[in-house]
Every structure is written in C-alpha cells, then in structure tokens.
C-alpha positions in Angstrom: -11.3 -3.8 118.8 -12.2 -6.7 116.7 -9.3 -8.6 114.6 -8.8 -7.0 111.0 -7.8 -8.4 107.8 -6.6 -6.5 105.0 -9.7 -6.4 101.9 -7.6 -4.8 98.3 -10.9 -4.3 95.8 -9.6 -3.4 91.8 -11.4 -2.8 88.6 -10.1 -2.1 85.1 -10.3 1.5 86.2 -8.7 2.4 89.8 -8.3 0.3 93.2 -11.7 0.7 94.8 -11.1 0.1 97.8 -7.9 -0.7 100.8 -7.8 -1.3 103.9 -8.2 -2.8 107.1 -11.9 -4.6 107.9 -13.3 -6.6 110.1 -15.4 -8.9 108.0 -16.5 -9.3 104.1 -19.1 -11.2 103.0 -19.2 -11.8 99.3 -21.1 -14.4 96.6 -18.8 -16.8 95.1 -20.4 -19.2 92.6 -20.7 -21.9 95.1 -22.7 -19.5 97.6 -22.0 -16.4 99.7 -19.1 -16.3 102.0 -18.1 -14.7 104.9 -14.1 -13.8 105.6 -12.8 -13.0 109.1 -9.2 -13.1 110.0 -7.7 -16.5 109.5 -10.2 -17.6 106.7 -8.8 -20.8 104.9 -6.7 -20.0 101.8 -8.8 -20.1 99.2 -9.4 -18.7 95.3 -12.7 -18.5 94.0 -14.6 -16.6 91.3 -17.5 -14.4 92.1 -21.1 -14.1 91.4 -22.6 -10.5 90.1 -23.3 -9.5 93.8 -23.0 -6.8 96.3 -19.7 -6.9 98.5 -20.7 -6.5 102.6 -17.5 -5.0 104.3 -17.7 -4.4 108.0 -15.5 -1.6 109.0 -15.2 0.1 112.6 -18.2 -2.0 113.3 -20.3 -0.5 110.7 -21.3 -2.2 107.5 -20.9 -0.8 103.5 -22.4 -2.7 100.8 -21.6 -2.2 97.1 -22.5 -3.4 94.0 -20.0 -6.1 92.0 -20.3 -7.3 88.4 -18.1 -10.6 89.5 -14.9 -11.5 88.6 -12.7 -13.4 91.6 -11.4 -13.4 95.0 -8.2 -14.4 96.3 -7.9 -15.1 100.0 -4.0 -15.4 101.2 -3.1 -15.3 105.1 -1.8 -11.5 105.3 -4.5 -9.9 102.5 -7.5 -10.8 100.6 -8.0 -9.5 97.0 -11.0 -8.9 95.1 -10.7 -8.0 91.3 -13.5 -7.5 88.9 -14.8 -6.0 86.1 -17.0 -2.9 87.9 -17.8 -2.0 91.5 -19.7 0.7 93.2 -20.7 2.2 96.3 -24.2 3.0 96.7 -24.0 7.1 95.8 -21.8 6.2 92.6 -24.8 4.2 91.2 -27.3 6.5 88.5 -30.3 4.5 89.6 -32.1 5.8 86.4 -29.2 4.4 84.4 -29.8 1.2 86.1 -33.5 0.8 85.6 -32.9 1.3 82.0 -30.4 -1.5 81.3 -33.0 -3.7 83.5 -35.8 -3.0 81.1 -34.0 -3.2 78.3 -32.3 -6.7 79.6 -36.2 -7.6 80.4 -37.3 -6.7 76.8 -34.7 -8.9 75.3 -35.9 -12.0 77.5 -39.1 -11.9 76.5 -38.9 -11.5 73.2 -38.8 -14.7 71.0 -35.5 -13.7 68.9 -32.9 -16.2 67.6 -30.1 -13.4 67.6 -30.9 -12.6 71.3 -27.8 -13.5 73.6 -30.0 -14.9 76.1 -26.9 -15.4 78.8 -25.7 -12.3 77.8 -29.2 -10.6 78.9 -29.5 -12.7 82.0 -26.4 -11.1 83.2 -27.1 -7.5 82.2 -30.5 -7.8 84.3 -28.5 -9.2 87.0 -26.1 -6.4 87.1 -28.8 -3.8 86.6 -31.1 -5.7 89.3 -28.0 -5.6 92.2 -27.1 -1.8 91.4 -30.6 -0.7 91.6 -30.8 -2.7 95.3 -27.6 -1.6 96.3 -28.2 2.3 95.4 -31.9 2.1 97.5 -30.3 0.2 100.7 -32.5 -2.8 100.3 
C-alpha cells in the first residue's frame, strides 16, 4: 500500500471531506500542485479549481470555489468557500450562472462587476466539467 497523508476539506457549511489519501493535486494561484506524503510545509491560497484526491488507488475529483490550503507534516487542510463532488452538482443550475456570467461580459455596462463575473463563469465553467467527468 502506498504512503498516506491525512487531506481535512471544510466549507462554511460541513467538513467535506477526512481522511487518509494517497495524493491531492490542487490549483494554487501560482499553478497546480501535487501533495504526497512529506510535501514541504507550505500555505497557499487556491484557485477556483477541481480538487484530484487519490484514494485506494482510485481517483475523485470535485469542484472548489478557492479559498486556501495549509500543508503541515502530520495533515493537510483545505478550506473554502464551496465544494462538491460530481453527483452534488445541478448541472442545469450550473449552465445558468455560466450564461448569465457570459451575458454580463459581453455587455458594455459601467455597473457590471467585471471580476466579479469572471469568477462566477469560472465557478459555473469547473462545476459543469467536474459534474460531466471531463
């Protein structure tokens, strides 16, 4: 069996996910990552992104809205603002925030928070790959 680390995932709402994995690979700001056992201390914050965790050899993906990880020698913690395995996603839900994140883009408005958009069509774009396994 491969060497584990222990992966804590929280949101505002509940701890997502604990337990023992073998690898994570995650998007900081500076690029994506990948954590084994042993990984360098390190703190960073976190891209909108989809979290790879390999467990029992097998791989889960969800979809993360950001927020920051903390990587400490006997656990590594990931908090942020939303996450979501690929069945909890409403894929209609999430084509609708993309077009309506699209629609503000495009149009030429002053009152339109254009970073604000940006990241809604982000989130809406990762969900909607994350729920179809792409």
């Amino acid at each position: 069996m491969a060497s584990t680390l222990e992966l804590e995932i929280v949101t505002p709402d509940r701890k997502f996910y604990e337990g023992s994995v073998e690898r994570i690979v995650i998007r900081t700001v500076g690029g994506d990552i990948g954590i084994l056992k042993d990984h360098m201390l390190t703190v960073s914050p976190l891209e909108i992104g989809a979290i790879k965790i390999k467990e029992n050899g097998q791989y889960k993906e969800a979809a993360c809205a950001g927020g920051f990880i903390q990587i400490k020698e006997e656990k590594t913690t990931i908090i942020t603002d939303s996450a979501e395995w690929p069945e909890e996603i409403d894929v209609k839900r999430a084509e609708e925030s993309k077009n309506r994140a699209e629609e503000r883009l495009h149009k030429p408005q002053s009152n339109v928070d254009t970073l604000r958009a940006k990241a809604a069509l982000k989130r809406a774009l990762t969900r909607i790959r994350v729920a179809k396994g792409e």
